[in-house]
N, C-alpha and C positions, 0 to 999 in steps of 0.2 A: 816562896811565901804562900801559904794557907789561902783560899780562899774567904773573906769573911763569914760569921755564920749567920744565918736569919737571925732576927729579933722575934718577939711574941708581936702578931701583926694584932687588928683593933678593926673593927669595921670601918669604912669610909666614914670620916665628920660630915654632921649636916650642921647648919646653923642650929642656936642653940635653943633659938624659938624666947628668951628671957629676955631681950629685948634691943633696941637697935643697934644695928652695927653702926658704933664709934665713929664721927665725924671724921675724927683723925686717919682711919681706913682710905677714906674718898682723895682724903689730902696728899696722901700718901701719892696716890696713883696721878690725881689731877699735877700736880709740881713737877715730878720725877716724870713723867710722860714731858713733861717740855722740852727733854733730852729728844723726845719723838719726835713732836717739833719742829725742831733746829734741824735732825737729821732729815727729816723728809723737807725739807726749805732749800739745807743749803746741796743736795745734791740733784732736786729739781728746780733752784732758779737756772740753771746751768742752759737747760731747756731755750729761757727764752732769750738767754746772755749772749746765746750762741749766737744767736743770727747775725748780731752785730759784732759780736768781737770776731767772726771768722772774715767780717767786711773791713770789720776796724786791725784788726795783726794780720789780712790778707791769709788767712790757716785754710793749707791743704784739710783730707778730708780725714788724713794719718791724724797731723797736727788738733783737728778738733775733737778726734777719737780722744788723743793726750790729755788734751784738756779737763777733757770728760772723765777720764777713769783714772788720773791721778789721784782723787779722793778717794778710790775707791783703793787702792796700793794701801796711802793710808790710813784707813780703815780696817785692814788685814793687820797691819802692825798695831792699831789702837786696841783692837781685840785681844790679839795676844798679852799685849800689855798691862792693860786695865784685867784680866782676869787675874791674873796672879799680883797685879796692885790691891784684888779685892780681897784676897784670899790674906794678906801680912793687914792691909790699912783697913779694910771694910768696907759694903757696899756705899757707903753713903760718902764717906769723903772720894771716893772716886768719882761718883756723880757729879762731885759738887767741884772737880777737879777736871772733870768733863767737860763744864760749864765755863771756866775760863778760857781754854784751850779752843771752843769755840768763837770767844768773843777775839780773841790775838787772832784769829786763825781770820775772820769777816774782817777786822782791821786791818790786817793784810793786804786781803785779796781788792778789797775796796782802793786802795792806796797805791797798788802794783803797778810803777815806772813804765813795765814791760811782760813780755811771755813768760822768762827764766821766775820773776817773781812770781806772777800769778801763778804757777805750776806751784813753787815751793808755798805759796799759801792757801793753796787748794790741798797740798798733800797734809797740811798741819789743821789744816778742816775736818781730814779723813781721817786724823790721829781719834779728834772727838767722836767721830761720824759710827768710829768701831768702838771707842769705850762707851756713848751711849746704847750703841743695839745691842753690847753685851751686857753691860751692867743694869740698865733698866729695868727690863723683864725680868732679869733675878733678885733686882730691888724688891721689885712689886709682887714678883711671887712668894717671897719669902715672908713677906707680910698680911699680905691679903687670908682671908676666911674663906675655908678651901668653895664654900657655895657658890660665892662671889667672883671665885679668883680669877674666872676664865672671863667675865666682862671688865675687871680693872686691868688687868695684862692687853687686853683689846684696845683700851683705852692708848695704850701707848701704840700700836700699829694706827689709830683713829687717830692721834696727832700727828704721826707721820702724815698721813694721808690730809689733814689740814696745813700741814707744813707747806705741803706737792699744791695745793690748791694757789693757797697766798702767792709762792712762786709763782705760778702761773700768773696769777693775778699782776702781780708786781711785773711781772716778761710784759704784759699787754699796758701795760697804764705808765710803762716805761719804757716804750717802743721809740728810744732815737740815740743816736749816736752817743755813748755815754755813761747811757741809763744805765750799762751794768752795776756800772760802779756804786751807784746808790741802792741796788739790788742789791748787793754782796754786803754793803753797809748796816742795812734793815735788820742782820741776824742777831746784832749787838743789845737789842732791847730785850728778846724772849731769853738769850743769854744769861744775862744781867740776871733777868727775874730769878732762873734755874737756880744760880749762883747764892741767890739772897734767900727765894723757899727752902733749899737743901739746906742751909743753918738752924731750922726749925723743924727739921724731920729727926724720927730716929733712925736709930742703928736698926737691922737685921736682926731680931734673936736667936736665930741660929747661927750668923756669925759670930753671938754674944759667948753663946753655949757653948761653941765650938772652941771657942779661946777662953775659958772658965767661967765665964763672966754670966751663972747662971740667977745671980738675983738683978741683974740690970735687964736681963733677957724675960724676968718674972714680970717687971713694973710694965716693960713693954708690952708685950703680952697682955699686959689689964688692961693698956689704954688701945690695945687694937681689936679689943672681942668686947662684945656686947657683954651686958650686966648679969652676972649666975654665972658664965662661961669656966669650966676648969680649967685652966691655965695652968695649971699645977701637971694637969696629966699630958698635956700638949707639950710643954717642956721635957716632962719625962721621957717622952716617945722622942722627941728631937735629940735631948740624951742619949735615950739608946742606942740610935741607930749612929750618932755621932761615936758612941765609945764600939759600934759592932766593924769601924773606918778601918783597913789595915794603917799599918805606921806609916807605911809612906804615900797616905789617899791625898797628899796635896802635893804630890811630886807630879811631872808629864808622864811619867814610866807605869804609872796606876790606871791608868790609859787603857794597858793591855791587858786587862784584868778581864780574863773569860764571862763572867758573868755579868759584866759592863756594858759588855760588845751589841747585846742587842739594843739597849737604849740606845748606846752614839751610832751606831748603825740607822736609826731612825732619826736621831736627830741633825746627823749631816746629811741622810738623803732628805730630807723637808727641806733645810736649808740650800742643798743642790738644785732641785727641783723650782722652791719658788724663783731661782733667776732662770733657769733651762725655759720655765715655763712663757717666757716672753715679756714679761710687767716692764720690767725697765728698758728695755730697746724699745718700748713705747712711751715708759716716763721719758727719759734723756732727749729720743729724737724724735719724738713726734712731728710738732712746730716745724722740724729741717724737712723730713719725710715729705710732709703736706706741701710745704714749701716747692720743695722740688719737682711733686708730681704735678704742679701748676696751680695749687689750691689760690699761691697768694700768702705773706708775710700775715695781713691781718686774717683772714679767716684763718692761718694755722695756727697761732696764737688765741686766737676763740675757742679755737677744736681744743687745743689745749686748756684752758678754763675750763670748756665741759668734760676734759677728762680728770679734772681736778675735783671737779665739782663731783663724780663717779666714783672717786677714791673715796670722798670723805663717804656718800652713800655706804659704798659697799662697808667702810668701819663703823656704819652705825647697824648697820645688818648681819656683821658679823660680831659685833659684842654682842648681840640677842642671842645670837643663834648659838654661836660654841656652849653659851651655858644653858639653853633651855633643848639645841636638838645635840648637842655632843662636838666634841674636835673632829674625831672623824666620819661622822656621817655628814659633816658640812662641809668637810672635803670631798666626799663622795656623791653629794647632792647637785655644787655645785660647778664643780672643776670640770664635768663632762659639757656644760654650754661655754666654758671658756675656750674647750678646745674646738666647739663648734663656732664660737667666731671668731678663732682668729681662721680658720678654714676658710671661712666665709670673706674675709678679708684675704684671707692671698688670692681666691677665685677672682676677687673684684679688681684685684690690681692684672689678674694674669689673664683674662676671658673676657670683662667687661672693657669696652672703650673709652676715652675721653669723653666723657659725658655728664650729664648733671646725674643720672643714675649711677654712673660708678662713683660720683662723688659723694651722694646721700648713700649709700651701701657702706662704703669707705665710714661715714663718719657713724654710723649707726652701729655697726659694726667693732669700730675701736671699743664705743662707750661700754656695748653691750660685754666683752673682753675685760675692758675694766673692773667690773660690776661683776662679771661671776670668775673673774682670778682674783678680785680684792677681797671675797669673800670667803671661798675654796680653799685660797693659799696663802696669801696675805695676811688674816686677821689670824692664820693658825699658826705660822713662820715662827714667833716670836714666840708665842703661849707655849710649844710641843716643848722643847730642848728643856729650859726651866724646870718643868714640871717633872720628865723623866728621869733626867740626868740626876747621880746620887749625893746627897749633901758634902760629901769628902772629896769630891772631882767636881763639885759643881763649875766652880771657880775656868779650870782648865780646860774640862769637856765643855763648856758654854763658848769659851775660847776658839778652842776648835772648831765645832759647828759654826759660828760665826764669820771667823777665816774663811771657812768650806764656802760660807751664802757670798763674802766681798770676794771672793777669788770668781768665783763660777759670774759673779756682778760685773766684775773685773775683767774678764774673757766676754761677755754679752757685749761691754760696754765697748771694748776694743776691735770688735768682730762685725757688729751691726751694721754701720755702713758699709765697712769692706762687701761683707754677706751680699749686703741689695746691689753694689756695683760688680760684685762676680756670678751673682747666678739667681739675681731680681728680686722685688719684693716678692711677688706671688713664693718662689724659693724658699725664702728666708723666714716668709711669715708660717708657710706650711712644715719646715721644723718646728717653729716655736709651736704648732699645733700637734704635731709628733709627742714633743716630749709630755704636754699637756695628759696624752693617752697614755703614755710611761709610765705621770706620778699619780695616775689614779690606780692601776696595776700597782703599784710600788704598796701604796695606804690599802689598799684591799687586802695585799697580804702579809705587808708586817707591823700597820700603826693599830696600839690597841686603844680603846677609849679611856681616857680621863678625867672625864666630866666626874665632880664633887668629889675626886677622891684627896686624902689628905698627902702630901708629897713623903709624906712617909711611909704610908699604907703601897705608895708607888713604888717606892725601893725596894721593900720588902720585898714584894711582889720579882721581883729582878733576882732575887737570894731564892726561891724558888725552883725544882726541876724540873715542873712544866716549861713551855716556850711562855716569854715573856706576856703575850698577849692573852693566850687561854689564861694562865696563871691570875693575870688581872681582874681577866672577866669574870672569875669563879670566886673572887674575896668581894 
């Protein structure tokens, strides 16, 4: 099979300057981010659930690893799933199908007899956990105004990171025998809402276009661009590159398509990288961590709130920043203090003594980790894949890279305590500071910027025989 050929590219869209962008844009992103939410809720109440369900079901340190990363299993399968559900039903009923599946999934684990249960209700958590972080960010970017796009896709790594807070929140103000279970219970409200906004959202136009549906794909279109906007040539360009798809760009086997390779090459190593880089062996075990070095049940639980409270910072710092300094210069800006504290934090565990100094080091140190990986990597994790990946593979390459982030989630989450009980935290934490110096080497030399460009000036750009990133930078 042929390679496809370029399309006639277009300079990058700016806003159109005629006048506001569409209330229904904001709505878009605000609703459909609650998917963000639920995911960042239900795989950081876990955090503070731990402490008593490992006292309450007696769970080795295997068995709490279980616990923990069976979400994350599925997750891996909801990813798969939910992309090629979006690719035949469309971005929006899957969301809105996502939204169930978490509410069964809380009424579960809330309800759960025993271990056998909560595992299986924790894994049909992780079904949602993976068709949220897939479909989400392709929702919103597919809708979003390419000026705008990079702070309403933020928005959705920003609800995760309010999601991780509230759990914390809820771990600490539900600290007794029990409490999980009304923990687990809690998810069924922002559910509910996901479930009820997604019936008032629309379609994708580019899934409209892609499946003929080019004058429903027009009306959309009006009601997502501000007043004067051409919408008429916005679809055309979407046309395009939709009829420039080979025949089988919605199969898995289009995958292997040479001129693919450098976008999914970037967007499974971002996706690899932000778990390598240490975030979630500090979401999931924090609380236990602190616990165990003698911090104390409640101040881990506190340290946890402030590292909640550091998420939600770093996603308001990192919706500014991707759209006003760029994706990758704000992995480059600041993923090099991420990897200097978590350094900072294995010294303190490995050099420093039981002391009120290694404690204040210790917790200054996490925050500070939080705050420049929630911004560096985290607010980019979701944005990058979306935007590069090509309208005819979006579906499956999102899929993939996804897979790639819950697998490598999935290996942290399972590894983490083993790690500190075979070769210490100082060990464990100074890989996660390794890999951190990895993925800025990685983005240095194969992520190219995409700041305001339109995701179809992006593909273009991939049909190209420069390297993917010169190529970009010269349209």
């Amino acid at each position: 099979m042929p390679e496809p050929t370029a399309v006639a590219a277009r300079p990058p869209e700016k806003d159109s300057g005629k006048g506001r962008t569409p209330g229904l844009v904001y709505a878009v992103a605000a609703v459909s981010a609650l998917g963000g939410l639920l995911f960042g809720y239900d795989t950081g109440i876990i955090s503070g659930a731990l402490l008593h369900l490992r006292d309450d079901l007696d769970l080795s340190s295997r068995e709490q690893e279980i616990v923990v990363s069976v979400i994350l299993l599925g997750a891996m399968v909801g990813a798969v799933v939910s992309g090629r559900a979006a690719v035949r039903h469309g971005r929006r009923r899957v969301v809105a199908a996502v939204a169930v599946i978490f509410a069964l999934g809380a009424v579960a684990a809330a309800l759960a007899p025993g271990v056998a249960t909560l595992i299986a209700a924790r894994f049909v958590l992780g079904l949602a956990v993976g068709g949220a972080s897939n479909m989400v960010p392709v929702y919103i970017a597919e809708l979003s105004p390419p000026a705008i796009r990079g702070r309403l896709m933020v928005v959705f790594q920003l609800m995760v990171a309010i999601g991780q807070l509230i759990a914390y929140v809820c771990g600490w103000a539900l600290n007794d025998s029990g409490g999980w279970r009304v923990m687990f219970a809690l998810a069924v409200v922002p559910a509910a809402a996901l479930a009820i906004g997604m019936a008032f959202l629309p379609e994708s136009p580019r899934w409209l276009i892609e499946n003929g549906r080019t004058e429903a794909a027009l009306r959309t279109l009006g009601r997502l661009r501000p007043a004067g906007t051409d919408v008429a040539a916005e679809a055309a360009e979407i046309t395009a590159v939709t009829a420039s798809a080979p025949a089988h760009g919605g199969s898995w086997r289009s995958l292997g398509q040479r001129w693919l390779r450098p976008a999914l090459l970037i967007a499974v190593g971002i996706a690899a990288f932000s778990q390598l880089t240490g975030i979630n062996a500090i979401v999931y075990y924090a609380p236990t961590i602190l616990a165990d070095a003698g911090f104390g049940d409640s101040v881990a639980l506190l340290t946890g709130i402030g590292i909640g409270t550091m998420l939600v910072v770093a996603g308001v710092v990192g919706a500014i920043a991707v759209d006003k300094t760029g994706r990758r210069r704000t992995i480059l800006w600041f993923l090099p203090g991420s990897a200097l504290a978590m350094t900072v934090l294995a010294l303190a565990f490995g050099v420093l003594g039981d002391s009120a100094t290694q404690r204040w080091t210790v917790i200054i140190a996490l925050f500070a980790y939080i705050l420049f990986n929630g911004v560096g990597m985290q607010a980019v994790v979701w944005l990058i894949g979306p935007e590069i990946l090509p309208l005819s593979v979006r579906g499956q390459a999102t899929s993939l890279a996804t897979v790639c982030l819950w697998g490598f989630d999935l290996l942290i989450a399972m590894t983490a305590l083993t790690a500190i009980n075979t070769i210490g935290r100082s060990g464990t934490f100074l890989f996660y500071a390794l890999m951190n110096v990895a993925c800025i080497a990685f983005v240095a030399v194969k992520v190219p910027e995409t700041k305001g460009r339109s995701l179809e000036s992006i593909e273009q750009a991939l049909h190209s025989p420069l390297p993917f990133r010169k190529a970009l930078e010269e349209r």
